[in-house]
C-alpha positions in Angstrom: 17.5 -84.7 48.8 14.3 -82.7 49.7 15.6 -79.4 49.5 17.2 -79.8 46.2 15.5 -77.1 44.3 14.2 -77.3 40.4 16.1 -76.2 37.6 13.7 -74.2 35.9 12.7 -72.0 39.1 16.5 -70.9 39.5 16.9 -69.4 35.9 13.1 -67.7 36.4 14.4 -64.4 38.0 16.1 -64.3 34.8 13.8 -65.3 31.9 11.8 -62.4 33.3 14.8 -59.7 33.7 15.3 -60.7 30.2 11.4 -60.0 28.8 11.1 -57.3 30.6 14.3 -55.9 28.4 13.3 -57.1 25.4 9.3 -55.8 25.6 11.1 -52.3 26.7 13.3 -52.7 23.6 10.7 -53.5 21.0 8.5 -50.7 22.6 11.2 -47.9 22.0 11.3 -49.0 18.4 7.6 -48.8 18.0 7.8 -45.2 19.6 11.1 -44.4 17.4 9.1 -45.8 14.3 5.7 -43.7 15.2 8.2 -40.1 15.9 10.0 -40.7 12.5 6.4 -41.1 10.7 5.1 -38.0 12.6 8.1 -36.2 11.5 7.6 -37.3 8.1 4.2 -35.9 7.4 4.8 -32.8 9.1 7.8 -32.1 6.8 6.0 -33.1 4.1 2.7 -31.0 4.8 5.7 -28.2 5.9 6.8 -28.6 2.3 3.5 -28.5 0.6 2.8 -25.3 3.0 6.1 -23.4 1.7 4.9 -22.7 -1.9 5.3 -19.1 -2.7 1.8 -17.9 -4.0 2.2 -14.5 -4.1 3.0 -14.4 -8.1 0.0 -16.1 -8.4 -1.8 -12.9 -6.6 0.2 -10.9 -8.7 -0.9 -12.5 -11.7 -4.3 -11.4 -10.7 -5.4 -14.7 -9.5 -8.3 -13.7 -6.8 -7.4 -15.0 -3.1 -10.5 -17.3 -3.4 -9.1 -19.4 -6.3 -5.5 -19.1 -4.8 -6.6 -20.9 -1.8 -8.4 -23.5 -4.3 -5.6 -24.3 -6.0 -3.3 -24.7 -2.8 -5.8 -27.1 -1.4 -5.2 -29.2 -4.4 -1.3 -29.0 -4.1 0.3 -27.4 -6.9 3.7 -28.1 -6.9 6.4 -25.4 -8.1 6.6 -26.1 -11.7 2.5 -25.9 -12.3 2.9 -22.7 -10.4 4.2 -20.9 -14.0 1.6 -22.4 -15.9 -0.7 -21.5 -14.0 0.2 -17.9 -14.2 0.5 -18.8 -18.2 -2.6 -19.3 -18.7 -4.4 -16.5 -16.4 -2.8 -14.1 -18.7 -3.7 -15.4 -21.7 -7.5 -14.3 -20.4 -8.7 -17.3 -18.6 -10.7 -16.9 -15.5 -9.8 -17.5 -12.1 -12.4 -20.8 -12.0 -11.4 -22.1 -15.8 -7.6 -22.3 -14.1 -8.9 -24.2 -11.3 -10.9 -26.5 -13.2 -8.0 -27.5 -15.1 -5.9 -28.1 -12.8 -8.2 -30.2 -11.4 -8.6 -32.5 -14.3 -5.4 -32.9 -14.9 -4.8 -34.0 -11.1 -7.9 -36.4 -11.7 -5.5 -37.9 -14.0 -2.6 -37.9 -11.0 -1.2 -35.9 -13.4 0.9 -32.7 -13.1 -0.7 -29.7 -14.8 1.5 -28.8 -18.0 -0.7 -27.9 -20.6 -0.2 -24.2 -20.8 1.0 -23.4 -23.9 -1.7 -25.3 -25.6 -4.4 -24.1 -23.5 -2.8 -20.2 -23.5 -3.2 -20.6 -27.7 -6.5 -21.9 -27.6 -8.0 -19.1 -25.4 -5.7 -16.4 -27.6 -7.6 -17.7 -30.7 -11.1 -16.3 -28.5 -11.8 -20.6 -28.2 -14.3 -20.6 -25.4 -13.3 -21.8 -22.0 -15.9 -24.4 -21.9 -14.7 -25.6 -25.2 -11.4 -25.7 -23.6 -12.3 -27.7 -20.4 -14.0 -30.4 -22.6 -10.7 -31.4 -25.0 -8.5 -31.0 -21.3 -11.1 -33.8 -20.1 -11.0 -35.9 -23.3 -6.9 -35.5 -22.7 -6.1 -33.8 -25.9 -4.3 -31.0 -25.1 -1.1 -32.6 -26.1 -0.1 -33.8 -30.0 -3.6 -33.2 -31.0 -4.1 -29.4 -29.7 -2.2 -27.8 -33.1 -4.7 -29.8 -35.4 -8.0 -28.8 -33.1 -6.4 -25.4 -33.1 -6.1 -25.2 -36.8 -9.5 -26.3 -37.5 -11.0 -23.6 -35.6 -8.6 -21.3 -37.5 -10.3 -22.5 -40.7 -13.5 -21.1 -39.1 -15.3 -24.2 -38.2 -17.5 -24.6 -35.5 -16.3 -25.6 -32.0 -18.9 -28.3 -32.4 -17.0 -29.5 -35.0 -13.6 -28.8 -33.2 -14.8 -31.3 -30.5 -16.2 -34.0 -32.3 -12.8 -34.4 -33.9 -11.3 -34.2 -30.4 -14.0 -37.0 -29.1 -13.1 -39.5 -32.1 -9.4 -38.7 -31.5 -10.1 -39.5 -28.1 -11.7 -42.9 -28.9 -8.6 -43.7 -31.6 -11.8 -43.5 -34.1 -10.9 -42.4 -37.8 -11.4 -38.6 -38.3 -10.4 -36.7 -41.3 -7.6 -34.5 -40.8 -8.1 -30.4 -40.1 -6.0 -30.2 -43.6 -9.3 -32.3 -45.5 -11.7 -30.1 -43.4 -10.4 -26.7 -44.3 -10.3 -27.9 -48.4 -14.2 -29.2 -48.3 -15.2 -26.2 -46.3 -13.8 -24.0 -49.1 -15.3 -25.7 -51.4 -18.9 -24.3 -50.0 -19.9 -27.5 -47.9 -21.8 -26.1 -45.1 -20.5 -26.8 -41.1 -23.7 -28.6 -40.4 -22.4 -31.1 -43.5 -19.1 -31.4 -42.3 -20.1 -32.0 -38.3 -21.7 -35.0 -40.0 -19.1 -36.4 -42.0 -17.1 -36.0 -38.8 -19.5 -38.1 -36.4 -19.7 -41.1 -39.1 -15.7 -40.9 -39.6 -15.4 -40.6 -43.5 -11.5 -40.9 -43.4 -8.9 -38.6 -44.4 -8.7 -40.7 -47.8 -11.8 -39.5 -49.1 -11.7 -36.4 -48.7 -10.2 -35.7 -52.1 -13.6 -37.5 -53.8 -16.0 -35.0 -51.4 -14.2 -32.2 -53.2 -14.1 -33.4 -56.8 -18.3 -34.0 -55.9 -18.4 -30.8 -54.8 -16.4 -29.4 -57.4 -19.1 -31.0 -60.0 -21.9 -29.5 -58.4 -22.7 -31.8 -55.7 -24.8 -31.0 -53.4 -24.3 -31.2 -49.6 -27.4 -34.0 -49.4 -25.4 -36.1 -52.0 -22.4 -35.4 -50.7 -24.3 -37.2 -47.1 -25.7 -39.4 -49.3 -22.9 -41.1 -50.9 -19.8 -40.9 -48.0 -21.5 -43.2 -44.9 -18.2 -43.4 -43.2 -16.9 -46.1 -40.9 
């Protein structure tokens, strides 16, 4: 009866045989797991790497703001509109700049066309920059664009983009361009703009003006919002 030995110590040898198999298991999945992840981000930096930016050179983009706008990852598709907008006259740093606030956004540089009209109508890139930071190069661009065509100021070209901005009431480039030809000086219509007279009372700021209203009355009598 003395030299009957304990259960447990006879199945001890192999408890431990079978932890030492599963802690070599579970570490050649945490190895596996870390080698797939490594691979991973060296594809994708590989991927990010393999953009083409020689039509960017091409396109007369200097090497300095090439290599600024691969640090900030253009993909494929921006590439073109990049290159869009750098011949429609912008400079090397206005390209950057936008590219960069539309990646502030986490969004993908598409703007071109708008932005390509704006600087073909001789708007000024800093003019430009602004309404791509206030997000209205989309919808809005062909109204900001037409209002600068009716020779306002871009003074007032941007306070219609800020209220547009802020969904504040704004009279429409249409309203602009009809008081303006009525003789109502920029200054005067900059200030309608920044109290938002609406788009409906435009039609009474001509007929005023029309009757030999003066631009003070004209401030006078429409407040706004």
């Amino acid at each position: 009866m003395g030299n009957i030995r304990p259960f447990v110590s006879a199945h001890k040898p192999y408890c431990s045989a079978r932890l030492r198999s599963l802690c070599r298991w579970t570490r050649a999945r945490i190895l596996l797991a870390i080698s797939l992840a490594c691979l991973t981000a060296i594809a994708g930096c590989r991927h990010k790497s393999d953009l083409d930016t020689l039509p960017l050179s091409n396109a007369g983009i200097a090497y300095d703001a090439v290599q600024k706008l691969k640090a900030l990852n253009i993909t494929a598709a921006e590439e073109p509109q990049i290159i869009e907008i750098r011949q429609a006259g912008l400079s090397d740093s206005a390209c950057v700049a936008l590219v960069q606030v539309f990646h502030g956004r986490n969004q993908s540089f598409d703007a071109a066309d708008a932005v390509a009209n704006f600087a073909q109508a001789r708007i000024p890139e800093s003019t430009i920059l602004e309404v791509a930071r206030l997000n209205q190069l989309g919808l809005a661009s062909g109204e900001l664009l037409a209002i600068h065509l009716a020779g306002l100021p871009d003074s007032v070209v941007l306070e219609v983009a800020r209220r547009h901005a802020a969904n504040q009431p704004v009279m429409s480039g249409v309203s602009l361009a009809s008081i303006k030809n009525t003789g109502v000086r920029n200054s005067t219509l900059l200030e309608l703009v920044r109290r938002g007279v609406p788009d409906s009372q435009a039609p009474a700021i001509v007929a005023m003006r029309r009757h030999r209203g003066t631009d003070a009355e004209i401030l006078r009598h429409f407040s706004g919002s």
